[in-house]
PDB file with SEQRES, HELIX, SHEET and CRYST1 records, atoms N, CA, C and O in Angstrom:
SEQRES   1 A   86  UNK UNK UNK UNK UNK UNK UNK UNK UNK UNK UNK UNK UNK          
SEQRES   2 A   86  UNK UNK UNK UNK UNK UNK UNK UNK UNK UNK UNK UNK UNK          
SEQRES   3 A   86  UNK UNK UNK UNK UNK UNK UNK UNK UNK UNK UNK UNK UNK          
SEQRES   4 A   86  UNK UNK UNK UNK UNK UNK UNK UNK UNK UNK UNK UNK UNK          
SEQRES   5 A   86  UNK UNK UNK UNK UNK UNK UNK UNK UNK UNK UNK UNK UNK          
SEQRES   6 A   86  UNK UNK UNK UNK UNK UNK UNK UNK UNK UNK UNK UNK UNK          
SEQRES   7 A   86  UNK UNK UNK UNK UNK UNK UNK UNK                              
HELIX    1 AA1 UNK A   11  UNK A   18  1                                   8    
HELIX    2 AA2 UNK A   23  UNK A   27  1                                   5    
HELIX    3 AA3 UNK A   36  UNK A   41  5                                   6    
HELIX    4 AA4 UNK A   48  UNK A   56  1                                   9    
HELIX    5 AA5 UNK A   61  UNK A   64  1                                   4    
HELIX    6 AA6 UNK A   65  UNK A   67  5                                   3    
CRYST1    1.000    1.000    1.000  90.00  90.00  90.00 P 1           1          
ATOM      1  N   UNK A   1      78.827 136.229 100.648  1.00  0.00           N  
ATOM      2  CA  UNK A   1      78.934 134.913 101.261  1.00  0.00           C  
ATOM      3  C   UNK A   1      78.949 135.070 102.781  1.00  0.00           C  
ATOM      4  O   UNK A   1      79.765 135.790 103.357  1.00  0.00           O  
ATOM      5  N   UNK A   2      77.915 134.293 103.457  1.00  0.00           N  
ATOM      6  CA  UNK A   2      78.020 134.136 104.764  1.00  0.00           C  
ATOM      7  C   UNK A   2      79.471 133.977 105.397  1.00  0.00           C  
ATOM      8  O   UNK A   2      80.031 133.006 104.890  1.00  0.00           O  
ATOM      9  N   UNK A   3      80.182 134.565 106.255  1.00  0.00           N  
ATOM     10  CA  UNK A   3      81.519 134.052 106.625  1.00  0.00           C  
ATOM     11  C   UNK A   3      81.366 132.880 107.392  1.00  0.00           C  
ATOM     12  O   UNK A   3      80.524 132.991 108.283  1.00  0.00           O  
ATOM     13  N   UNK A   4      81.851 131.945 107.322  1.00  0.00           N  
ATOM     14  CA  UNK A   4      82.159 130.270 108.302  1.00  0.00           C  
ATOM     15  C   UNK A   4      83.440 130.446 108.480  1.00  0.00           C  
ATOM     16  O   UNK A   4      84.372 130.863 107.792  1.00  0.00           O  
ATOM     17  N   UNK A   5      83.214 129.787 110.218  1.00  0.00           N  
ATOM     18  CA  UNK A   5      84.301 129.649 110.895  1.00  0.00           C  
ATOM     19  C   UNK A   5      84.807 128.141 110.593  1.00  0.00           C  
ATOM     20  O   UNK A   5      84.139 127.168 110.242  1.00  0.00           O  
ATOM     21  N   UNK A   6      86.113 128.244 110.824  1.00  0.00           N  
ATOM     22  CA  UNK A   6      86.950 126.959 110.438  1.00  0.00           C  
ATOM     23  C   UNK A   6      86.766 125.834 112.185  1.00  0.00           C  
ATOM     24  O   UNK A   6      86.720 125.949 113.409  1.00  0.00           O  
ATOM     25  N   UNK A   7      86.739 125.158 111.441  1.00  0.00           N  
ATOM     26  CA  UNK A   7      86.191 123.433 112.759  1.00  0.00           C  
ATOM     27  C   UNK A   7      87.491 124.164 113.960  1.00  0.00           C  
ATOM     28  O   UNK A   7      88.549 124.781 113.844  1.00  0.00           O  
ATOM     29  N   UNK A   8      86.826 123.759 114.832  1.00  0.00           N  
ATOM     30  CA  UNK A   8      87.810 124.159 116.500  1.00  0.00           C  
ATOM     31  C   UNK A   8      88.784 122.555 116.278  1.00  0.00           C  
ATOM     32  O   UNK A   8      88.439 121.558 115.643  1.00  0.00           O  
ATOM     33  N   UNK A   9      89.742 122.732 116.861  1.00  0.00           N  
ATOM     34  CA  UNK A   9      90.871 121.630 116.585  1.00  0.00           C  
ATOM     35  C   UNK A   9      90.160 120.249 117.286  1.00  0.00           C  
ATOM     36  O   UNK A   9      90.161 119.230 116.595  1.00  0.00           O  
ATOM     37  N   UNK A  10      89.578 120.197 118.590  1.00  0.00           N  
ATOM     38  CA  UNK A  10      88.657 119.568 119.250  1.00  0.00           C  
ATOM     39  C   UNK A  10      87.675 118.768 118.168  1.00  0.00           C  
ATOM     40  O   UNK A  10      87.455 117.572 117.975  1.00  0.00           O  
ATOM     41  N   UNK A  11      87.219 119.918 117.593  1.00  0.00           N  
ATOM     42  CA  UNK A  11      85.635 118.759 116.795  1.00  0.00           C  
ATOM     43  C   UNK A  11      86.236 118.216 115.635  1.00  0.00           C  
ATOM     44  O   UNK A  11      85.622 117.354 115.006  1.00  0.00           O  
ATOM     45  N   UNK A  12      87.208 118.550 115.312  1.00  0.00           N  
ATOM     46  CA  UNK A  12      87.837 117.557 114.219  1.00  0.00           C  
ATOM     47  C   UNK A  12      88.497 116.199 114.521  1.00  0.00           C  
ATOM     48  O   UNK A  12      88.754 115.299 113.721  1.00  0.00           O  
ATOM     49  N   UNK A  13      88.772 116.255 116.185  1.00  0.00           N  
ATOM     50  CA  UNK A  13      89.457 114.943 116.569  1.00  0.00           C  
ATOM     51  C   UNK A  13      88.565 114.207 116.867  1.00  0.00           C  
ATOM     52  O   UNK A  13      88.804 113.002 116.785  1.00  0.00           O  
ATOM     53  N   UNK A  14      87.032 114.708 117.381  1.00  0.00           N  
ATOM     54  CA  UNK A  14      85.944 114.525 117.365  1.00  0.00           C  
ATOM     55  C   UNK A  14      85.127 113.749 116.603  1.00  0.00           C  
ATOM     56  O   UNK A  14      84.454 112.847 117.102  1.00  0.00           O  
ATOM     57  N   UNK A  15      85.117 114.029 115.364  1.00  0.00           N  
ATOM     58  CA  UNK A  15      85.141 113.606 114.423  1.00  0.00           C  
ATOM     59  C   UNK A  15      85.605 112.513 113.597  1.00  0.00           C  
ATOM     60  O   UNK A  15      84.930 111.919 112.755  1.00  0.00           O  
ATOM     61  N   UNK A  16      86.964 112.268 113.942  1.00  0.00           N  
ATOM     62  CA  UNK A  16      87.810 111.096 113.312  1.00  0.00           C  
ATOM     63  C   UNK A  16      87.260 110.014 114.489  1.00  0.00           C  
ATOM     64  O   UNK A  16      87.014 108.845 114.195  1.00  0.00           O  
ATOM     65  N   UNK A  17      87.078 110.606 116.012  1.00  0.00           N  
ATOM     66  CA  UNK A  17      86.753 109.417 116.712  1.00  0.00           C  
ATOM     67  C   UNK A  17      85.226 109.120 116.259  1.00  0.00           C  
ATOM     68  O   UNK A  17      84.890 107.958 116.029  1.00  0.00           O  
ATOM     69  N   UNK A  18      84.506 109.960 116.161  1.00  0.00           N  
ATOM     70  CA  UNK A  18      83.254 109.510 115.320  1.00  0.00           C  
ATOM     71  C   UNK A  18      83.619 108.155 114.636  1.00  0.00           C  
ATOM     72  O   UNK A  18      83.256 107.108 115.170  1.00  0.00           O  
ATOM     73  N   UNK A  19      84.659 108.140 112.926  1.00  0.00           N  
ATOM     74  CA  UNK A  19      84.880 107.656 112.383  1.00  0.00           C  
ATOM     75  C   UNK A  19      85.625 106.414 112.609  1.00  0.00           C  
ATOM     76  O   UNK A  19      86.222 105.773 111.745  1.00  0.00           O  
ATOM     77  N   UNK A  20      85.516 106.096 114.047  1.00  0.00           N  
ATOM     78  CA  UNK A  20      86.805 105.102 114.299  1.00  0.00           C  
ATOM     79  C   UNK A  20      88.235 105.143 114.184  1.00  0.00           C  
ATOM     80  O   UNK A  20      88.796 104.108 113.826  1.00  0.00           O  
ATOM     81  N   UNK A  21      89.078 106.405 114.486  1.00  0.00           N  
ATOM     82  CA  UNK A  21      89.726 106.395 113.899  1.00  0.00           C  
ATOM     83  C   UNK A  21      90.273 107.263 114.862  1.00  0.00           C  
ATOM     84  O   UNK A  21      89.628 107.597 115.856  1.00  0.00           O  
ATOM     85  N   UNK A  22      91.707 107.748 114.581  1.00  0.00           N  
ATOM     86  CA  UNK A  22      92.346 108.720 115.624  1.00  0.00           C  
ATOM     87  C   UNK A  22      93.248 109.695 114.645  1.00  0.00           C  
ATOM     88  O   UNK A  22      93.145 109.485 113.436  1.00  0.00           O  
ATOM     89  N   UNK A  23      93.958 110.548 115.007  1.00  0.00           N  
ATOM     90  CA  UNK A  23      94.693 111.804 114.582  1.00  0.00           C  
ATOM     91  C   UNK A  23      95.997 111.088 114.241  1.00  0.00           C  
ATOM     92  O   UNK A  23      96.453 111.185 113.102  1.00  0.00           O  
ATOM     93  N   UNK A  24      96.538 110.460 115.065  1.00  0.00           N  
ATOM     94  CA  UNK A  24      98.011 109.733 114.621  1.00  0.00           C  
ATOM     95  C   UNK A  24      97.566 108.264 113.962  1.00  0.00           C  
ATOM     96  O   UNK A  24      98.477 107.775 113.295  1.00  0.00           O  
ATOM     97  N   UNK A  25      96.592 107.624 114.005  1.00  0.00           N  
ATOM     98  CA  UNK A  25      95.917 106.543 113.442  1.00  0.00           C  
ATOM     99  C   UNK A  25      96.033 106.866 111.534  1.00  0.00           C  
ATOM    100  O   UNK A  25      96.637 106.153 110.734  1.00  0.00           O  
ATOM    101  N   UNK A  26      95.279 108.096 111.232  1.00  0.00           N  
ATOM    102  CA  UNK A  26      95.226 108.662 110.255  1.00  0.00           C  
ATOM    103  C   UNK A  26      96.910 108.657 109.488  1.00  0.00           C  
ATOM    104  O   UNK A  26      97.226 108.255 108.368  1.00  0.00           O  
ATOM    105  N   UNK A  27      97.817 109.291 110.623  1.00  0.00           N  
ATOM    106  CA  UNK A  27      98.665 109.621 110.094  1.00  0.00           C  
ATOM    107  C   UNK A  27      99.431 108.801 109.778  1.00  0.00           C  
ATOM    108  O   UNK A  27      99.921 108.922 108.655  1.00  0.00           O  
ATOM    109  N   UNK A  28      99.955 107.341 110.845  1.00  0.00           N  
ATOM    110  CA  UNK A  28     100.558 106.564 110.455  1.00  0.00           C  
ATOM    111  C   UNK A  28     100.075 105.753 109.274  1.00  0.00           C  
ATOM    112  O   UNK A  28     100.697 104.779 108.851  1.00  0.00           O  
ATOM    113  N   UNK A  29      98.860 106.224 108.722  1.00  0.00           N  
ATOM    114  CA  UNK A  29      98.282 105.017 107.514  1.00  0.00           C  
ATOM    115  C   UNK A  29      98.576 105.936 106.862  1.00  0.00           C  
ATOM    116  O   UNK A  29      97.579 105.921 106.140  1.00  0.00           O  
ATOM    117  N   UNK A  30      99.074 106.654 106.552  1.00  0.00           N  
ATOM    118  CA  UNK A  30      99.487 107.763 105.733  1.00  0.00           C  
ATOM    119  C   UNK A  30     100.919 107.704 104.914  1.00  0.00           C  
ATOM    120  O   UNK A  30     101.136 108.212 103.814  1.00  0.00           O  
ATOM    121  N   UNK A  31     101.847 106.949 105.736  1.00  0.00           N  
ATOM    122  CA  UNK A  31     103.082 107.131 106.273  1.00  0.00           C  
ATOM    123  C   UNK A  31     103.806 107.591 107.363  1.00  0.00           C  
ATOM    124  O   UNK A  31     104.824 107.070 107.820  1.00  0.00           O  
ATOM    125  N   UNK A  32     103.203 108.655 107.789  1.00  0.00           N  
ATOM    126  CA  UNK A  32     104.174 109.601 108.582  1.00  0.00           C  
ATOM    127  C   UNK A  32     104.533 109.182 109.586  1.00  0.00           C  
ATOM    128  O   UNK A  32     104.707 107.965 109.661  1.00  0.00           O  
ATOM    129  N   UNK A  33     104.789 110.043 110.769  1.00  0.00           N  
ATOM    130  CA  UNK A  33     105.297 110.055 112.110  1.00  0.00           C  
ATOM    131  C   UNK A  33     103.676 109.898 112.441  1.00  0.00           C  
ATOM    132  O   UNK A  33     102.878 110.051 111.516  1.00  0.00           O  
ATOM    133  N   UNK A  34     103.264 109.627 113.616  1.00  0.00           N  
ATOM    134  CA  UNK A  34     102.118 109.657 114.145  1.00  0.00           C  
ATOM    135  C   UNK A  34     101.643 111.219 114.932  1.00  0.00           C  
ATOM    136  O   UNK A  34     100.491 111.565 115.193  1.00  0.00           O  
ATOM    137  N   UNK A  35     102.814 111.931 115.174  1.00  0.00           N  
ATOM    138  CA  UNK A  35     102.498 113.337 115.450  1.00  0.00           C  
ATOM    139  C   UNK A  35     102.319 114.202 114.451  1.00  0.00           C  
ATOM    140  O   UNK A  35     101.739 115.246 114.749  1.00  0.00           O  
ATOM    141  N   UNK A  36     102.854 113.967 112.704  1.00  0.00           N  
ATOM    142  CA  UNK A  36     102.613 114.815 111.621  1.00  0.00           C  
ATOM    143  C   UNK A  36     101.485 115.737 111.499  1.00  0.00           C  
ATOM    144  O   UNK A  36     101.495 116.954 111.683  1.00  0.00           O  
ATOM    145  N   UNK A  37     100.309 114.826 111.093  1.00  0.00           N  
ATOM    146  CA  UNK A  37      99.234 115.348 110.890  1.00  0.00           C  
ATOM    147  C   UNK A  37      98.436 116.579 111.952  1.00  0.00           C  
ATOM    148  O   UNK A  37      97.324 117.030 111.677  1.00  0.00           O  
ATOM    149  N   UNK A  38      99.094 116.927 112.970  1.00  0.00           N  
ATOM    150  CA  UNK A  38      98.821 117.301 114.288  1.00  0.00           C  
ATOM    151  C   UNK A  38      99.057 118.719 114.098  1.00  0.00           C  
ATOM    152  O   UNK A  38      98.289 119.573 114.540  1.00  0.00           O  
ATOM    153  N   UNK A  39     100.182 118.994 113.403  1.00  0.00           N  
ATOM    154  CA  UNK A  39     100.770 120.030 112.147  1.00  0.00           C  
ATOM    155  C   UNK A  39      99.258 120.885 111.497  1.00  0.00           C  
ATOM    156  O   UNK A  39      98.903 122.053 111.653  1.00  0.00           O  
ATOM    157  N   UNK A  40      98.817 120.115 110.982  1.00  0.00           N  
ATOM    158  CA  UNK A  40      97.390 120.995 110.062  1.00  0.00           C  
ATOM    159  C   UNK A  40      96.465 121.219 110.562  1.00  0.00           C  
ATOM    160  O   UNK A  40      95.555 121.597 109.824  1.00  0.00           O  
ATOM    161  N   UNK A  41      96.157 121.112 112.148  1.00  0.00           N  
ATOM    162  CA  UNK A  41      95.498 121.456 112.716  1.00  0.00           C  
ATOM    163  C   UNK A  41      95.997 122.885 113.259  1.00  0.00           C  
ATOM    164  O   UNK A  41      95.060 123.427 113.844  1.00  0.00           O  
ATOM    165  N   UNK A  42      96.958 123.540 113.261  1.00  0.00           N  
ATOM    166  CA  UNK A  42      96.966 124.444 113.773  1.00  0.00           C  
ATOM    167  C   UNK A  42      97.879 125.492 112.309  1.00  0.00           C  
ATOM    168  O   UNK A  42      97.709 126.664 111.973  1.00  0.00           O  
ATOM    169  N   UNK A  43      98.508 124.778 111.940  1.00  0.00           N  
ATOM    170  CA  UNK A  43      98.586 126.021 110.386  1.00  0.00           C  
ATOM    171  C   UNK A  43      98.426 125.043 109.168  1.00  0.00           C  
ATOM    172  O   UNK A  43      98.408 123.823 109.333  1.00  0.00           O  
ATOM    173  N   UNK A  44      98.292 125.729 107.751  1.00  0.00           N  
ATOM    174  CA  UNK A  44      98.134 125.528 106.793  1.00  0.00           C  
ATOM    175  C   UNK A  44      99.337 124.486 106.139  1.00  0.00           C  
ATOM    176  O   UNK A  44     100.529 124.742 105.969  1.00  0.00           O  
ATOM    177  N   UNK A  45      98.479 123.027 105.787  1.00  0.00           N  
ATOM    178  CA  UNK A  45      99.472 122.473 104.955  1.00  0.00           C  
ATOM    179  C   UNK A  45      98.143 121.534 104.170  1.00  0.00           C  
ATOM    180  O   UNK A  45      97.375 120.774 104.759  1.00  0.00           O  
ATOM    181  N   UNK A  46      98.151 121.807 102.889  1.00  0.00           N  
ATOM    182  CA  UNK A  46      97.731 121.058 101.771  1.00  0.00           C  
ATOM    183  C   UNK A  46      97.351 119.676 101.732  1.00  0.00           C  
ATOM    184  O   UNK A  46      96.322 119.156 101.301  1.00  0.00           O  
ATOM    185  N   UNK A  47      98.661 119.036 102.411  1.00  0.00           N  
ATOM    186  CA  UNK A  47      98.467 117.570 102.030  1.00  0.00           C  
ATOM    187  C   UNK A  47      97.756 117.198 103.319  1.00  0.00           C  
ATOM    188  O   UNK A  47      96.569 116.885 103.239  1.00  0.00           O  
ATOM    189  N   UNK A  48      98.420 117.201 104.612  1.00  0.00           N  
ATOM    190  CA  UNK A  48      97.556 117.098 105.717  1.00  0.00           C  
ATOM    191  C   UNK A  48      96.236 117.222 106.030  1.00  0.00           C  
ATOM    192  O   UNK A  48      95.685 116.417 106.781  1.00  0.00           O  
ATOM    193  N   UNK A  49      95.455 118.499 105.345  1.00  0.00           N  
ATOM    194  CA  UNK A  49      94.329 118.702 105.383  1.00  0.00           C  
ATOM    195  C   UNK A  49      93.254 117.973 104.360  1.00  0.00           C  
ATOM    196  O   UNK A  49      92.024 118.004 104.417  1.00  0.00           O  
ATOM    197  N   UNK A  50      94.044 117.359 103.481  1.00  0.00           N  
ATOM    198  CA  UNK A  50      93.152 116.262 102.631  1.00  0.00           C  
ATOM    199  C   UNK A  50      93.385 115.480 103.587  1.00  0.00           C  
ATOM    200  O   UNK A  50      92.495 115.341 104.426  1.00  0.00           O  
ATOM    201  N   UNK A  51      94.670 114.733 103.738  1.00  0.00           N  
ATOM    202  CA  UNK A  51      94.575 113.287 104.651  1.00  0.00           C  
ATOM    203  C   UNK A  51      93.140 113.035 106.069  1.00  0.00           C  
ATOM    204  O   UNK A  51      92.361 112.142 106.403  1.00  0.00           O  
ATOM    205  N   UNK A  52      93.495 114.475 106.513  1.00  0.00           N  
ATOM    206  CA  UNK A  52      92.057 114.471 107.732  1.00  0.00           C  
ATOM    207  C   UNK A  52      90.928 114.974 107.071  1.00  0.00           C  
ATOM    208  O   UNK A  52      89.874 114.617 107.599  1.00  0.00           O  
ATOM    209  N   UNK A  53      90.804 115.752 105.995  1.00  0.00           N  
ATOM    210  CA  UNK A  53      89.137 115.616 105.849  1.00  0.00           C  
ATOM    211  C   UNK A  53      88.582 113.966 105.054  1.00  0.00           C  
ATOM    212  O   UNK A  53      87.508 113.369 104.975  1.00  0.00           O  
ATOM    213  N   UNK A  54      89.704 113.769 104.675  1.00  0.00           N  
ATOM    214  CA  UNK A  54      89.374 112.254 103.866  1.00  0.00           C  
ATOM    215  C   UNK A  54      89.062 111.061 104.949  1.00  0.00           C  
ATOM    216  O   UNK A  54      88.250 110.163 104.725  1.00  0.00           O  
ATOM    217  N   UNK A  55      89.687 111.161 105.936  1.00  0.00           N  
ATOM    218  CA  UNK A  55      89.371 110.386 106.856  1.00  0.00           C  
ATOM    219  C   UNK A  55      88.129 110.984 107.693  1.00  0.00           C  
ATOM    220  O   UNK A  55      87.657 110.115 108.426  1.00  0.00           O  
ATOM    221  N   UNK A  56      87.498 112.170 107.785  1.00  0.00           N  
ATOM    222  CA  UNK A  56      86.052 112.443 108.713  1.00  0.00           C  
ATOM    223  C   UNK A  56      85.507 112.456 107.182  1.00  0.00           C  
ATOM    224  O   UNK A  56      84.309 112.214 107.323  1.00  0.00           O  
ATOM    225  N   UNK A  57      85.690 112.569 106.181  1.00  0.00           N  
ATOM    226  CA  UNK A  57      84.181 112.264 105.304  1.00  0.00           C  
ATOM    227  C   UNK A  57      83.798 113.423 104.508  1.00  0.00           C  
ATOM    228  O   UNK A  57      82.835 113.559 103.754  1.00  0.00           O  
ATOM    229  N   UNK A  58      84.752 114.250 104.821  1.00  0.00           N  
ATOM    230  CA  UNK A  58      84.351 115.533 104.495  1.00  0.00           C  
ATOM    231  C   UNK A  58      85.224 116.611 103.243  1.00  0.00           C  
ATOM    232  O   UNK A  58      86.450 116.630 103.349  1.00  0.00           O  
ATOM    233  N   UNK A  59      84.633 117.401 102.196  1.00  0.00           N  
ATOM    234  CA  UNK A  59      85.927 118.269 101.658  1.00  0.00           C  
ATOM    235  C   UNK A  59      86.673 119.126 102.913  1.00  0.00           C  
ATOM    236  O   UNK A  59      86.103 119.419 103.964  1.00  0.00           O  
ATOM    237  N   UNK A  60      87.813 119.401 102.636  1.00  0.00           N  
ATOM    238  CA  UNK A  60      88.834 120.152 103.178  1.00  0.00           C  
ATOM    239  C   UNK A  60      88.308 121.628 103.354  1.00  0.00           C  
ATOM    240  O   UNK A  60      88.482 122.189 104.436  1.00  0.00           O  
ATOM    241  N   UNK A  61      87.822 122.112 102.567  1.00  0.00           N  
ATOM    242  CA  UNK A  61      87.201 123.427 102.450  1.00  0.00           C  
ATOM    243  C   UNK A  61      86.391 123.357 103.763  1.00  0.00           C  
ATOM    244  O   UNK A  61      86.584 124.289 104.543  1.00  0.00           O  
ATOM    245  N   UNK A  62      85.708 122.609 104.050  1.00  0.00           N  
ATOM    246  CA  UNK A  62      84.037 122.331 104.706  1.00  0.00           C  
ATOM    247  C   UNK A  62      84.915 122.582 106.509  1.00  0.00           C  
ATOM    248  O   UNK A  62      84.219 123.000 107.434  1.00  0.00           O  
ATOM    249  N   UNK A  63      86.319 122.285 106.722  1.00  0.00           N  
ATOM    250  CA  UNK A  63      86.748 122.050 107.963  1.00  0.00           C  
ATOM    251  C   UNK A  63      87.716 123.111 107.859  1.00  0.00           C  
ATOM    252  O   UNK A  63      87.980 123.405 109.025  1.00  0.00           O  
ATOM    253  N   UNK A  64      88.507 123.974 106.942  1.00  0.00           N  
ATOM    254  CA  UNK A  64      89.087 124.551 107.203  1.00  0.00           C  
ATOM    255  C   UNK A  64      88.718 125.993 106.441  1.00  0.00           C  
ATOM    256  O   UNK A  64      89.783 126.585 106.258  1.00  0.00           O  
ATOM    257  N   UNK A  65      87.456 126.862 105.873  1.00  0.00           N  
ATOM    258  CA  UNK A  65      87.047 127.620 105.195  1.00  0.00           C  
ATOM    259  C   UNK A  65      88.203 128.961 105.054  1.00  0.00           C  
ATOM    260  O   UNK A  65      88.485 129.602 104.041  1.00  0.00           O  
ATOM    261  N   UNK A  66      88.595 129.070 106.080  1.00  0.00           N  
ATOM    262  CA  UNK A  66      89.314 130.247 105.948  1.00  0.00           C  
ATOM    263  C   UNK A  66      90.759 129.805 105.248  1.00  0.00           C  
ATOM    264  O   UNK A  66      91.709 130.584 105.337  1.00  0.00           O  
ATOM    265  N   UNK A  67      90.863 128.890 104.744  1.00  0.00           N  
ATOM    266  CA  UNK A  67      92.612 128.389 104.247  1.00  0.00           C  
ATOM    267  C   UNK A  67      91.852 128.409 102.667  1.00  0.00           C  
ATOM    268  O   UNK A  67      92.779 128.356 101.858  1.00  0.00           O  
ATOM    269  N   UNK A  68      90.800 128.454 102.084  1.00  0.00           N  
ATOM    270  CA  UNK A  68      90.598 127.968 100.773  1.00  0.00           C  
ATOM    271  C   UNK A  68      89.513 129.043 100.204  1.00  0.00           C  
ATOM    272  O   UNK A  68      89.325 129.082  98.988  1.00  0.00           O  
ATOM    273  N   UNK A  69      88.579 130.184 101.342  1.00  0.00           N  
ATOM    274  CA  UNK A  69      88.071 131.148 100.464  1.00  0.00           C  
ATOM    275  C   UNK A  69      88.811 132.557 101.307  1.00  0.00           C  
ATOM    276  O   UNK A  69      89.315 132.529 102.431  1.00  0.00           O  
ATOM    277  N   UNK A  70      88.714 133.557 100.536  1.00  0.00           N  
ATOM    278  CA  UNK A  70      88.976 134.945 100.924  1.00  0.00           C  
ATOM    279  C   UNK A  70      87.906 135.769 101.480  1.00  0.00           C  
ATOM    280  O   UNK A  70      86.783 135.346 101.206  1.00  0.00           O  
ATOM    281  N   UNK A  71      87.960 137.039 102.327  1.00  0.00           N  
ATOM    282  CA  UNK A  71      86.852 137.504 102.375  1.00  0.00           C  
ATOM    283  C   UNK A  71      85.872 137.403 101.610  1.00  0.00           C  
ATOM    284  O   UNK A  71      84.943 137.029 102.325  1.00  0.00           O  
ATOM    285  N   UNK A  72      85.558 137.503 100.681  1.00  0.00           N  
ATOM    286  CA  UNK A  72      84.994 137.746  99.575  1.00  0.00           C  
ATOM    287  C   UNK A  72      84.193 136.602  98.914  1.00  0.00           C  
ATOM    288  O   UNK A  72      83.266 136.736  98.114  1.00  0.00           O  
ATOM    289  N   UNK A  73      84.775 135.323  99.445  1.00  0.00           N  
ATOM    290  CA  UNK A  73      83.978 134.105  98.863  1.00  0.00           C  
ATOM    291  C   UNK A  73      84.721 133.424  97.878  1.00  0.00           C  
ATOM    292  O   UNK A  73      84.461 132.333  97.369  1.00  0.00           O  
ATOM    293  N   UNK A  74      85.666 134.173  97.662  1.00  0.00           N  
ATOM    294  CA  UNK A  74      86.532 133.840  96.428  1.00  0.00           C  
ATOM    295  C   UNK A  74      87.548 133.034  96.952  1.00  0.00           C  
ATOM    296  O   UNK A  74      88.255 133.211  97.944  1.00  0.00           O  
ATOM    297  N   UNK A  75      87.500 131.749  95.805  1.00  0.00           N  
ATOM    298  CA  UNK A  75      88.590 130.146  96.116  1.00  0.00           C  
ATOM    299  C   UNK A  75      89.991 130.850  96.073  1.00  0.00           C  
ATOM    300  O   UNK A  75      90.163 131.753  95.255  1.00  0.00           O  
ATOM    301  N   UNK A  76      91.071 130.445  96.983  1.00  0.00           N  
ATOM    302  CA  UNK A  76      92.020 130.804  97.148  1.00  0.00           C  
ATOM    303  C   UNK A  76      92.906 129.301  96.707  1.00  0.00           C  
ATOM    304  O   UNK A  76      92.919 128.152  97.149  1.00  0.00           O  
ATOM    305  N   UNK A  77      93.764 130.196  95.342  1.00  0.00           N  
ATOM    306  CA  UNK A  77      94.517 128.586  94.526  1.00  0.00           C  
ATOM    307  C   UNK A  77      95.609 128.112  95.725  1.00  0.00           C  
ATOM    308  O   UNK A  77      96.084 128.823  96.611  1.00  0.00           O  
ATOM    309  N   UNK A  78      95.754 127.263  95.572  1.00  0.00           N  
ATOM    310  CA  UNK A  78      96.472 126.161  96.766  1.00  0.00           C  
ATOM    311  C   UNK A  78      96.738 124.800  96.042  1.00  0.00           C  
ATOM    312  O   UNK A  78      95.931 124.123  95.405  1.00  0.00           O  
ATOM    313  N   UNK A  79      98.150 124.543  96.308  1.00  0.00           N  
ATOM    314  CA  UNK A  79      98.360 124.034  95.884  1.00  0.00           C  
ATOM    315  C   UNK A  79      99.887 122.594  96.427  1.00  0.00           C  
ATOM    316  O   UNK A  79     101.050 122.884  96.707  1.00  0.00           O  
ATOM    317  N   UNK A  80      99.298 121.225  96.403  1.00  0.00           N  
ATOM    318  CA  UNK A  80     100.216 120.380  97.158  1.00  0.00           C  
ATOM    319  C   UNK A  80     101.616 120.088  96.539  1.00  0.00           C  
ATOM    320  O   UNK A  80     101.651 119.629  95.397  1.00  0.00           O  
ATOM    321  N   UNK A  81     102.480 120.265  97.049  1.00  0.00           N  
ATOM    322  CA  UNK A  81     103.723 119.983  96.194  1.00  0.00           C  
ATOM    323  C   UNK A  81     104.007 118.146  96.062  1.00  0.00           C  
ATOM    324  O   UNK A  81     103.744 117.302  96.918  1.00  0.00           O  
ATOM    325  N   UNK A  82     104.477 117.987  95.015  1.00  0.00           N  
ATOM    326  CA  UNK A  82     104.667 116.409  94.885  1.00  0.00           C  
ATOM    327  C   UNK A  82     105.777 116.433  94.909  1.00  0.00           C  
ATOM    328  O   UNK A  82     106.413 117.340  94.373  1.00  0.00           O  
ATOM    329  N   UNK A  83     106.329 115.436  95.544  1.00  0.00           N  
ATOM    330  CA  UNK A  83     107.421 114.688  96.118  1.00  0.00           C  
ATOM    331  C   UNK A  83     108.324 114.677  94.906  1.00  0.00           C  
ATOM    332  O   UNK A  83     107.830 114.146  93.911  1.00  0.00           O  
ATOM    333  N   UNK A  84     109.588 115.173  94.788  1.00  0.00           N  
ATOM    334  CA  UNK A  84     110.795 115.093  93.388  1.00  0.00           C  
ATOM    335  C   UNK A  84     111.732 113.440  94.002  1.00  0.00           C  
ATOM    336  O   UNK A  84     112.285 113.264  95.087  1.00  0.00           O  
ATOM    337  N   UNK A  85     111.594 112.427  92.775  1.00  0.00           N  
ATOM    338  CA  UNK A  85     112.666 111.547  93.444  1.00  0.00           C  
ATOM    339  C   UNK A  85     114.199 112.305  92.265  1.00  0.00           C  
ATOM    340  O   UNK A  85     114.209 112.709  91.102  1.00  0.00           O  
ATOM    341  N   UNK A  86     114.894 112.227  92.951  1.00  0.00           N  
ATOM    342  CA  UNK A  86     116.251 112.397  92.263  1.00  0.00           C  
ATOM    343  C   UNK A  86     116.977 111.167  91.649  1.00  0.00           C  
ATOM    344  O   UNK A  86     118.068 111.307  91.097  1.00  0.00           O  
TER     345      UNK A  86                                                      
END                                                                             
């Protein structure tokens, strides 16, 4: 497998402005804080990285390659934790 580099933090914000849309825009329709999502741009979190590829249009894989294959090409399992209510 060709190695791909993962989107520069830039063309992904890039991107959402493409889409009309902004980084804390995303997030507050999300729920969160409006700085949350700001989080998965620079390390690995599951849910975040759906919320922003869902908003540019894109799978998660396609913007972040190195969080979901291994050298090798091979899918790396990952997995989002769901919320426990007590």
């Amino acid at each position: 497998m060709k190695h791909q580099y993962d989107w520069h933090p830039a063309d992904i914000i890039a991107a959402l402005r493409k889409r009309g849309t902004t980084l804390a825009a995303t997030s507050r329709a999300a729920g969160l804080s409006s700085s949350t999502l700001s989080n998965a741009l620079s390390r690995p979190w599951p849910k975040g990285e759906i919320l922003i590829a869902d908003a540019v249009g894109v799978a998660p894989e396609v913007i972040w390659p190195s969080r979901y294959f291994d050298d090798c090409g091979k899918v790396i399992r990952r997995a989002v934790r769901e919320k426990h209510l007590v």
